[in-house]
C-alpha positions as CSV (number, residue, x, y, z in Angstrom):
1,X,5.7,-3.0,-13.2
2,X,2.9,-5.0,-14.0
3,X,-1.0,-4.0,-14.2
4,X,-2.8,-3.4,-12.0
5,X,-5.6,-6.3,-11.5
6,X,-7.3,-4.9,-8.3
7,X,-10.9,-4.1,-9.0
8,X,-10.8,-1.1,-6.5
9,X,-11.3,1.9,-7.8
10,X,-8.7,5.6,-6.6
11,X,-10.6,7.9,-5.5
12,X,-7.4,10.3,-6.8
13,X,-5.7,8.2,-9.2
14,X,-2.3,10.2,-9.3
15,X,-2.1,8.3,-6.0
16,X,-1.8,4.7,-7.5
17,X,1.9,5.1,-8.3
18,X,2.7,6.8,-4.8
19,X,0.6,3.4,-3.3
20,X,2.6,1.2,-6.1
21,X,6.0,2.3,-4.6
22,X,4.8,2.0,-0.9
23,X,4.1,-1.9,-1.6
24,X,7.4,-2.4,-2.7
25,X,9.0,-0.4,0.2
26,X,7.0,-2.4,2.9
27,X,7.4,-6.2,1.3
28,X,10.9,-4.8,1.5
29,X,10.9,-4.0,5.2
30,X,9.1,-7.2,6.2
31,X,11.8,-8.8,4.0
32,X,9.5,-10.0,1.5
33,X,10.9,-10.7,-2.2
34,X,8.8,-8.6,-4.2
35,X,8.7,-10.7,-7.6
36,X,10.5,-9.2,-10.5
37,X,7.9,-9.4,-12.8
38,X,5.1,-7.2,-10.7
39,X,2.3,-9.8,-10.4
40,X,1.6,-10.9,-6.7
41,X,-0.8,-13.4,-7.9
42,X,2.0,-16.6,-7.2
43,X,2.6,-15.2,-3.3
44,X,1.5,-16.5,-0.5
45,X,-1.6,-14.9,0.7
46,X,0.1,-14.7,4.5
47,X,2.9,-12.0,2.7
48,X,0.3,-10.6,0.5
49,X,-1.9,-9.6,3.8
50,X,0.6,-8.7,6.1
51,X,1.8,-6.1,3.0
52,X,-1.7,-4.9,2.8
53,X,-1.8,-4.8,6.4
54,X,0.8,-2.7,7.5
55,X,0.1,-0.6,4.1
56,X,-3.2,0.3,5.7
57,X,-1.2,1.0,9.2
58,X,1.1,3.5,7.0
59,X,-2.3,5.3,5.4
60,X,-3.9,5.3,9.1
61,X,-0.8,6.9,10.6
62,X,-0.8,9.2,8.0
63,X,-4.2,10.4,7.6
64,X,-4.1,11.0,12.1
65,X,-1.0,13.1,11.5
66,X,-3.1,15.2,9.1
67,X,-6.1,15.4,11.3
68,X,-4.2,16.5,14.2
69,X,-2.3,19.3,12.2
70,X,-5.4,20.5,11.1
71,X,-6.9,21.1,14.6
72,X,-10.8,20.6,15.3
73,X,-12.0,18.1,12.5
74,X,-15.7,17.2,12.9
């Protein structure tokens, strides 16, 4: 896979690989060709941002589940 370019820095950055893999795994679903080479920089920005937007669903989703496990969050 190729570097990454972003400028956004992990907060934990044993996460960027777990984020890496979901990228691929949505373009999939939304049957997107993820390029071969890793760089996203020759897609189209409409694939690009509905990748990023349903990552950012995925994280969401996630992050409610925890929440309500966990009980009262304040």
């Amino acid at each position: 896979m190729a570097q990454n370019r972003s400028s956004n820095t992990l907060i934990v950055p044993q996460a960027n690989a777990a984020l890496d893999q979901m990228k691929y795994e949505v373009a999939q679903e939304l049957g997107i060709q993820a390029p071969q080479d890793g760089y996203w920089g020759h897609m189209a920005t409409r694939d690009t941002g509905a990748i990023g937007g349903n990552i950012t669903r995925r994280l969401v989703q996630i992050a409610e589940q925890t929440l309500a496990g966990q009980g009262n969050y304040r």
